[in-house]
C-alpha positions as a printed NumPy array, in Angstrom:
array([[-148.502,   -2.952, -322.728],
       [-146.799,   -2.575, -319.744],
       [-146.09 ,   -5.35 , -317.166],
       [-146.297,   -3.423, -313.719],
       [-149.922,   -4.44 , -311.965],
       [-151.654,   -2.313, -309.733],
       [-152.351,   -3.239, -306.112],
       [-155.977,   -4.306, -305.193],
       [-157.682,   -1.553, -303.339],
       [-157.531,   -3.778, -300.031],
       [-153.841,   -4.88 , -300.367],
       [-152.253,   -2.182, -299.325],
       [-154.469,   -1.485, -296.213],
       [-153.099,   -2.884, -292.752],
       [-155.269,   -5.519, -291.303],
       [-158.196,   -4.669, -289.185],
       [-157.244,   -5.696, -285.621],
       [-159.758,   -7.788, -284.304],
       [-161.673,   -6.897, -280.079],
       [-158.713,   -9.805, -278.41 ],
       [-155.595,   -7.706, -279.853],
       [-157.168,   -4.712, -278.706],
       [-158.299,   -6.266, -275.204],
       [-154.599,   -7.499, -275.228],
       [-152.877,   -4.295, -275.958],
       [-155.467,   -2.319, -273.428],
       [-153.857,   -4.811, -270.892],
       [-150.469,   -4.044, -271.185],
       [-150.737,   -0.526, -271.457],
       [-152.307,   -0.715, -267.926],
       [-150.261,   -3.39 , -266.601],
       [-147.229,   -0.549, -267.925],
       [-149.039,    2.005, -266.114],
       [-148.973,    0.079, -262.734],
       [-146.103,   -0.747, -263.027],
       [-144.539,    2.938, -263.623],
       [-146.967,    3.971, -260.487],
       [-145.69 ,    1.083, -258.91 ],
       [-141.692,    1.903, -259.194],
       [-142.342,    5.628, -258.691],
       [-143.797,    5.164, -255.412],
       [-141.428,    2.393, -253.79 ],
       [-137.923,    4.393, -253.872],
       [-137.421,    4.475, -250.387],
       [-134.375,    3.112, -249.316],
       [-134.418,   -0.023, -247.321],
       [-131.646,   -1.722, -245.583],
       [-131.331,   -5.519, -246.789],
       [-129.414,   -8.355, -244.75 ],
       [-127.604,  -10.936, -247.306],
       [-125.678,  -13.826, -245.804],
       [-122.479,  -12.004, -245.227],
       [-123.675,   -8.291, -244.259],
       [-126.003,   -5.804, -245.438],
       [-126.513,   -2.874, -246.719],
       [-128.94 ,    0.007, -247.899],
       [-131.65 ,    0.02 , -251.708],
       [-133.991,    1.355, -253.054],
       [-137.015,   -0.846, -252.322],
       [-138.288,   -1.133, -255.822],
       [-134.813,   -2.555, -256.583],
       [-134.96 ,   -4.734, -254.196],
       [-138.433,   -6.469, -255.416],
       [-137.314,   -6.55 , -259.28 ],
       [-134.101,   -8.133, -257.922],
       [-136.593,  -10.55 , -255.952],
       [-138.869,  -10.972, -259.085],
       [-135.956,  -11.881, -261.541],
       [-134.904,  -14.414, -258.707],
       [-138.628,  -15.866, -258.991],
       [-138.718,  -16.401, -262.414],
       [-135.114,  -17.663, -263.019],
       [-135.84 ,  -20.942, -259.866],
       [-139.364,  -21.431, -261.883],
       [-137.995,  -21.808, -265.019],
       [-135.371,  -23.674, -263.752],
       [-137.449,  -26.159, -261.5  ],
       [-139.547,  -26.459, -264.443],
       [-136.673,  -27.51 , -267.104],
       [-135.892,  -30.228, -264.593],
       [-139.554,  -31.473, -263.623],
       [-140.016,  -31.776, -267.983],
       [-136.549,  -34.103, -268.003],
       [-137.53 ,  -36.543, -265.478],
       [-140.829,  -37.085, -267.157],
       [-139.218,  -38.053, -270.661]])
């Protein structure tokens, strides 16, 4: 007798996705698509003042630069509004 077993018929099949992991992946490939859209139209170069000078981007540089910004002061306001509730 030999000792190897054979898989069940319905082992070796992936799972079924279910209609929310669909729904899910449906949103990002159009959120990827606007986005794409959204960086191909905004190259034009726009001139941006700092606080010492200024000097010439690409727009859609620019707003990812502003973005990353965004998300770095909210995570970081929210780290410090969690420690002075504790």
């Amino acid at each position: 007798m030999s000792s190897t077993s054979r898989p069940s018929p319905g082992a070796s099949a992936k799972p079924r996705r279910n209609r929310a992991d669909l729904a899910r992946t449906a949103l990002w490939v159009v959120l990827a698509v606007l986005i794409t859209l959204f960086a191909v139209l905004n190259v034009k170069s726009v001139k941006v003042n700092w606080i010492f000078g200024s000097s010439e981007a690409p727009l859609i540089i620019v707003i990812v630069i502003s973005l990353l910004v965004g998300i770095v002061l909210t995570y970081i306001a929210d780290r410090r509004g969690r420690g002075r509730k504790s």
